[in-house]
KOLSEKE-463827 format. One record per residue (C-alpha): residue in one letter; x, y, z; residue number from 1. Coordinates in steps of 0.5 Angstrom, whole numbers. Layout:
volum_px_py_pz_fidren
A_X_Y_Z_NUM
...
# end
This chain:
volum_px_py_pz_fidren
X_-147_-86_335_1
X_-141_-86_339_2
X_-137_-92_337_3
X_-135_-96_343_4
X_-128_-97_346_5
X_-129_-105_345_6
X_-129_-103_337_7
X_-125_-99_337_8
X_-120_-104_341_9
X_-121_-110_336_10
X_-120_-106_330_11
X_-114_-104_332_12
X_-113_-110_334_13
X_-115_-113_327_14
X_-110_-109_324_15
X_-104_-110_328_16
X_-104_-118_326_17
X_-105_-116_319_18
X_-98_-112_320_19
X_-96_-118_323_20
X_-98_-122_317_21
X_-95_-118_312_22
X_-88_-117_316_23
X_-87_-124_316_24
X_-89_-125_309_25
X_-84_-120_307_26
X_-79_-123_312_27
X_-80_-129_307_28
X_-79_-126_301_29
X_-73_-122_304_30
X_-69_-128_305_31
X_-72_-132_298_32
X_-69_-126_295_33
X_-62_-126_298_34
X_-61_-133_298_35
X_-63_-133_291_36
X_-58_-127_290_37
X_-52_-131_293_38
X_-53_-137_288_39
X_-53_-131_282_40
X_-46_-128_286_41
X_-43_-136_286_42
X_-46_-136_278_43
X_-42_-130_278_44
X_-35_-132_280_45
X_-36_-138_277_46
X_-36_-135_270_47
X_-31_-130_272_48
X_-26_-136_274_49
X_-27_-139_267_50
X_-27_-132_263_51
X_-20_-132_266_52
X_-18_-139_265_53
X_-20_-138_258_54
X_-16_-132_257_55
X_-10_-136_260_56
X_-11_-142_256_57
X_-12_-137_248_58
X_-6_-134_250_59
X_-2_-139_251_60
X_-5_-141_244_61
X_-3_-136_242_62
X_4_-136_243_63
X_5_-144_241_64
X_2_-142_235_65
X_7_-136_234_66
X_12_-141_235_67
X_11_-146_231_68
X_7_-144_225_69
X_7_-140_219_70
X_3_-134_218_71
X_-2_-137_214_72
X_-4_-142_219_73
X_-3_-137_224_74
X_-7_-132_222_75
X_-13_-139_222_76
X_-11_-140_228_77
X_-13_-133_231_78
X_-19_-132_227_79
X_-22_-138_231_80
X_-19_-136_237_81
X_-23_-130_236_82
X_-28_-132_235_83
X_-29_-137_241_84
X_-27_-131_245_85
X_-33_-127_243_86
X_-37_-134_244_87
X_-35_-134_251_88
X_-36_-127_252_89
X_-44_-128_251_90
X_-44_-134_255_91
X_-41_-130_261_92
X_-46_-124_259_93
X_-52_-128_258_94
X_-50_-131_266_95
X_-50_-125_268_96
X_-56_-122_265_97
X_-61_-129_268_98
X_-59_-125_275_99
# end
Protein backbone atom coordinates (compact mmCIF):
# COMPACT_ATOMS: atom_id res chain seq x y z
CA UNK A 1 0.00 0.00 0.00
CA UNK A 2 1.48 3.03 -1.17
CA UNK A 3 0.57 6.05 1.24
CA UNK A 4 -0.79 8.93 -0.88
CA UNK A 5 0.87 12.48 -1.00
CA UNK A 6 -2.38 13.88 0.49
CA UNK A 7 -1.12 11.86 3.77
CA UNK A 8 2.14 12.25 3.64
CA UNK A 9 1.11 16.20 3.26
CA UNK A 10 -0.99 16.44 6.37
CA UNK A 11 1.47 14.73 8.27
CA UNK A 12 3.93 16.77 7.54
CA UNK A 13 1.90 19.48 8.21
CA UNK A 14 0.69 17.96 11.59
CA UNK A 15 4.19 18.02 12.65
CA UNK A 16 5.27 21.64 11.54
CA UNK A 17 2.29 23.16 14.04
CA UNK A 18 3.58 21.01 16.81
CA UNK A 19 7.02 22.75 16.36
CA UNK A 20 5.34 25.92 16.27
CA UNK A 21 3.65 25.15 19.26
CA UNK A 22 6.60 24.14 21.28
CA UNK A 23 9.13 27.14 19.89
CA UNK A 24 6.64 29.45 21.05
CA UNK A 25 6.18 27.69 24.54
CA UNK A 26 9.90 27.77 24.73
CA UNK A 27 10.11 31.39 23.62
CA UNK A 28 7.64 32.15 26.68
CA UNK A 29 9.69 30.20 28.82
CA UNK A 30 12.69 31.93 27.83
CA UNK A 31 11.61 35.20 28.29
CA UNK A 32 9.80 34.20 32.12
CA UNK A 33 13.49 32.79 32.75
CA UNK A 34 15.16 36.23 31.87
CA UNK A 35 13.03 38.29 33.63
CA UNK A 36 12.88 36.13 36.61
CA UNK A 37 17.14 36.38 36.13
CA UNK A 38 17.20 40.09 36.01
CA UNK A 39 14.95 40.20 39.30
CA UNK A 40 17.73 37.72 41.09
CA UNK A 41 20.77 40.11 39.31
CA UNK A 42 18.65 43.61 40.88
CA UNK A 43 18.39 41.25 44.38
CA UNK A 44 21.90 40.70 43.90
CA UNK A 45 23.46 44.33 43.65
CA UNK A 46 21.08 45.16 46.14
CA UNK A 47 22.59 42.75 48.76
CA UNK A 48 25.95 43.86 47.35
CA UNK A 49 25.16 47.54 48.17
CA UNK A 50 24.13 46.85 51.60
CA UNK A 51 27.17 44.42 52.29
CA UNK A 52 29.25 47.46 51.50
CA UNK A 53 27.23 49.84 53.67
CA UNK A 54 27.62 47.59 56.35
CA UNK A 55 31.34 46.90 56.07
CA UNK A 56 31.45 50.70 56.08
CA UNK A 57 29.44 51.57 58.79
CA UNK A 58 31.50 48.39 61.25
CA UNK A 59 34.39 50.17 60.37
CA UNK A 60 33.86 53.18 61.35
CA UNK A 61 32.46 51.45 64.50
CA UNK A 62 35.27 50.18 64.94
CA UNK A 63 37.58 53.09 64.97
CA UNK A 64 34.71 55.35 67.46
CA UNK A 65 35.19 52.28 69.72
CA UNK A 66 39.11 52.55 69.66
CA UNK A 67 38.98 55.71 70.34
CA UNK A 68 36.93 56.37 73.09
CA UNK A 69 37.09 53.08 75.20
CA UNK A 70 38.94 50.51 77.02
CA UNK A 71 40.32 47.40 76.08
CA UNK A 72 37.70 45.53 77.60
CA UNK A 73 34.76 47.30 76.15
CA UNK A 74 36.64 47.32 72.96
CA UNK A 75 37.03 43.89 72.96
CA UNK A 76 32.81 43.66 73.42
CA UNK A 77 32.39 45.78 71.00
CA UNK A 78 34.42 43.65 68.40
CA UNK A 79 32.93 40.15 69.24
CA UNK A 80 29.48 41.55 68.58
CA UNK A 81 30.59 43.20 65.32
CA UNK A 82 31.58 40.06 64.41
CA UNK A 83 29.11 38.51 64.84
CA UNK A 84 26.59 40.93 63.16
CA UNK A 85 29.09 40.78 60.18
CA UNK A 86 28.71 36.68 59.96
CA UNK A 87 24.85 37.29 60.39
CA UNK A 88 24.93 39.59 57.41
CA UNK A 89 27.24 37.43 55.36
CA UNK A 90 24.35 34.49 55.61
CA UNK A 91 21.75 36.60 54.61
CA UNK A 92 23.70 37.72 51.49
CA UNK A 93 24.74 33.98 51.03
CA UNK A 94 21.15 33.12 51.52
CA UNK A 95 20.05 36.02 48.85
CA UNK A 96 22.17 34.61 46.45
CA UNK A 97 21.23 30.91 46.90
CA UNK A 98 17.26 31.75 46.17
CA UNK A 99 18.93 32.53 42.66
Amino acid sequence: MAVSQNDLLNGLESKVRFLMSRYEEMEKENSALEEALRKCEEERDLARVMERNWRGRYHDLLIARTISSSEEDTKKTLSRLSNLEREIDKCINMLLEDK
